[in-house]
C-alpha positions as CSV (number, residue, x, y, z in Angstrom):
1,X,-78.7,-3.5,-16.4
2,X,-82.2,-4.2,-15.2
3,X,-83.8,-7.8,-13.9
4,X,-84.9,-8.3,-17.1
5,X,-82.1,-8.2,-18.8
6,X,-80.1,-10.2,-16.3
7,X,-82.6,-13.0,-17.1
8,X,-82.5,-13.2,-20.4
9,X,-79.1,-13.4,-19.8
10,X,-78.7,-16.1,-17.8
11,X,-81.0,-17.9,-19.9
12,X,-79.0,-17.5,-22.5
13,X,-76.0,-18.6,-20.6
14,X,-77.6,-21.5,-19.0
15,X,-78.0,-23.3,-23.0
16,X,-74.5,-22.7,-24.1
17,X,-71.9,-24.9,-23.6
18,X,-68.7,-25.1,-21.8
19,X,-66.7,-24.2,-24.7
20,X,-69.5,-22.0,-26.4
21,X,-68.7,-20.3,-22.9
22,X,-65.3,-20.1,-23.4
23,X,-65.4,-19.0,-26.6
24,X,-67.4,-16.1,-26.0
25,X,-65.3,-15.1,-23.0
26,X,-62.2,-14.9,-25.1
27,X,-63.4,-12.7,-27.7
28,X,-65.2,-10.3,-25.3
29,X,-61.7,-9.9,-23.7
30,X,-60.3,-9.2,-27.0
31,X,-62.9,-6.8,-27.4
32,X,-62.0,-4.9,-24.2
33,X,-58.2,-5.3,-24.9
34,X,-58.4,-4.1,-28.2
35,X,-58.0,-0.6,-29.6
36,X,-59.9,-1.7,-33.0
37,X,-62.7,-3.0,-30.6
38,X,-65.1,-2.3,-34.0
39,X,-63.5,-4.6,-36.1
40,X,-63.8,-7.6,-33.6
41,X,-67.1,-6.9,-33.2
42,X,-68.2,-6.7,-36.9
43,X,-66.2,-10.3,-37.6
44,X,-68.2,-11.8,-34.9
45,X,-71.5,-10.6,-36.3
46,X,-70.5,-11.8,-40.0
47,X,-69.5,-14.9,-38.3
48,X,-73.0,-15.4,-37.0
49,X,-74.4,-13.5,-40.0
50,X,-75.9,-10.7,-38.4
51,X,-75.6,-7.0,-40.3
């Protein structure tokens, strides 16, 4: 990951709420403790509505 990157990052970090945070940091460890890693993945876009 380059600078950049990391700062649009921690932008993007620094405007979401606690629970946003929390959120986010429970499906990403579903993601890496899943086997159908895809499938989370595509639920969370059509949650947010991106294709």
């Amino acid at each position: 990951m380059n600078n950049v990157d990391m700062a649009k990052l921690m932008s993007i970090l620094s405007k979401m709420d606690k629970k946003d945070l929390e959120e986010g940091l429970s499906k990403a460890s579903q993601i890496l403790n899943s086997k159908d890693a895809d499938s989370i993945i595509n639920d969370i876009k059509k949650n947010q509505g991106i294709q």
